[in-house]
BAKOLMI-831726 format. One record per atom (N, C-alpha, C, O): residue number from 1; chain; x, y, z. Coordinates in steps of 0.05 Angstrom, whole numbers, padded with zeros to 5 digits. Layout:
N
   num   chaine     east    north       up
   NUM        A        X        Y        Z
...
//
This chain:
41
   num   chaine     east    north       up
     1        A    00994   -00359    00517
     1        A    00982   -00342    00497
     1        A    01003   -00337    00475
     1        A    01026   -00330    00482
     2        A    00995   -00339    00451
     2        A    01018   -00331    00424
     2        A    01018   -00313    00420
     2        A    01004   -00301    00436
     3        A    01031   -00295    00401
     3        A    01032   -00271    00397
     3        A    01011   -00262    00386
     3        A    01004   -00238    00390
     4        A    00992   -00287    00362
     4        A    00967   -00262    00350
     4        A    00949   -00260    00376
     4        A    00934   -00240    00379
     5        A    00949   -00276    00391
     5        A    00928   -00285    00412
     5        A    00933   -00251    00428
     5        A    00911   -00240    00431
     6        A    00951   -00238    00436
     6        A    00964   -00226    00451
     6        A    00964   -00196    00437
     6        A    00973   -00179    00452
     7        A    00956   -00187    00409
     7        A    00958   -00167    00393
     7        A    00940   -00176    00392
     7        A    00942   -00181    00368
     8        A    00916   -00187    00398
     8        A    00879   -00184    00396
     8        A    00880   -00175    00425
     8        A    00875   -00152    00432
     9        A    00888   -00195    00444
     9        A    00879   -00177    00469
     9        A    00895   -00146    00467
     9        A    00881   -00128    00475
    10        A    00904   -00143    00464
    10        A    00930   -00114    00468
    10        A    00910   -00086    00446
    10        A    00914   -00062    00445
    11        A    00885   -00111    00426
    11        A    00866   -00081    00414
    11        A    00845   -00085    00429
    11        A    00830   -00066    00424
    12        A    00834   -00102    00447
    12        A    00817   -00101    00459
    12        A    00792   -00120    00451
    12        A    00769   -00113    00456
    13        A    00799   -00148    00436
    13        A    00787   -00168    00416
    13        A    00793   -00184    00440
    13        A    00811   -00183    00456
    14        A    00771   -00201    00439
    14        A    00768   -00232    00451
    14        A    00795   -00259    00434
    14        A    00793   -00264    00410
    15        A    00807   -00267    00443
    15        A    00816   -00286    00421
    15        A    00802   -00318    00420
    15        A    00807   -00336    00405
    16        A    00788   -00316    00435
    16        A    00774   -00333    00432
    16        A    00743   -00326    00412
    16        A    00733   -00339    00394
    17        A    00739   -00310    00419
    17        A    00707   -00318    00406
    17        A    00705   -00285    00384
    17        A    00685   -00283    00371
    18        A    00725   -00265    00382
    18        A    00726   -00248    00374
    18        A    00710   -00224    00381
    18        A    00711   -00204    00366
    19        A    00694   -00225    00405
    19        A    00684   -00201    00413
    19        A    00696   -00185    00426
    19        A    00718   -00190    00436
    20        A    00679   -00158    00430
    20        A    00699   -00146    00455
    20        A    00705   -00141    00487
    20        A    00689   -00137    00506
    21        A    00729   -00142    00487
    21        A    00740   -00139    00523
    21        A    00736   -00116    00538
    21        A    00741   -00093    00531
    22        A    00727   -00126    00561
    22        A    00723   -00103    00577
    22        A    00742   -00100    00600
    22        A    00747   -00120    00612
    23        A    00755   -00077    00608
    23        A    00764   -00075    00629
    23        A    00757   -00077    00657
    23        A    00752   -00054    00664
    24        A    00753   -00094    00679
    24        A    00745   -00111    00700
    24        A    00781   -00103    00721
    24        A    00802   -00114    00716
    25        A    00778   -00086    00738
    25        A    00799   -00074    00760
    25        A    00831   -00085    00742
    25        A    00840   -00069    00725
    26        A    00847   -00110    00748
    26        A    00868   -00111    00739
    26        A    00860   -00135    00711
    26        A    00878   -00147    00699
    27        A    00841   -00139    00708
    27        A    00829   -00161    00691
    27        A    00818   -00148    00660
    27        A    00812   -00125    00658
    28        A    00818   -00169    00638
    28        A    00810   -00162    00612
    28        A    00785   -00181    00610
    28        A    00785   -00204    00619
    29        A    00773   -00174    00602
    29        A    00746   -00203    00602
    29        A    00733   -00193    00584
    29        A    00732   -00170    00575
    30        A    00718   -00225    00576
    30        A    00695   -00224    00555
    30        A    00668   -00232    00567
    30        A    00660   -00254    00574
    31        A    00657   -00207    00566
    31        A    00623   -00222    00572
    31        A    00611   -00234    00561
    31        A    00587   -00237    00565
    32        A    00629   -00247    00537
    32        A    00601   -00258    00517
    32        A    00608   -00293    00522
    32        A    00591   -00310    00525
    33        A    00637   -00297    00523
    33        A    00642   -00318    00529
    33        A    00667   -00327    00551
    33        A    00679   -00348    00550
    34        A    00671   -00309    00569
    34        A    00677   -00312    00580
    34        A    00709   -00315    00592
    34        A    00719   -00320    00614
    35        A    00716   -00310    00573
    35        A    00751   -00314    00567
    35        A    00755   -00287    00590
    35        A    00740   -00268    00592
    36        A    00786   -00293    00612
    36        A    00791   -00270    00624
    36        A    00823   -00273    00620
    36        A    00834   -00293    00611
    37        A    00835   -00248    00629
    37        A    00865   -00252    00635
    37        A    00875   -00227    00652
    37        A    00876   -00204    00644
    38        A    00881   -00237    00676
    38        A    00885   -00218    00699
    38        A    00924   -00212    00700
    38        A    00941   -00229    00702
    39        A    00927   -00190    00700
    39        A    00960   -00177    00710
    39        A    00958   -00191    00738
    39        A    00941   -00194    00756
    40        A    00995   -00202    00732
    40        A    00994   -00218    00765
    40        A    01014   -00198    00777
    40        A    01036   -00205    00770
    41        A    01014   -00177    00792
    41        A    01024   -00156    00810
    41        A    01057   -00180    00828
    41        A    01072   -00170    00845
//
């Protein structure tokens, strides 16, 4: 992930399709298309 990729997820923007992310336990996801990115503990 690049840095704009990473300051869209970090406001809560899809970087893929530009919608918005939802918080899912340690996960960021997009319900519209699907894009996720999980904290690896």
């Amino acid at each position: 992930m690049n840095d704009d990729d990473k300051e869209l997820v970090d406001r809560g923007i899809c970087p893929v399709c530009g919608n918005k992310l939802a918080h899912k336990e340690a996960c960021v996801e997009c319900e519209f298309c699907g894009w996720a990115l999980c904290e690896e503990s």
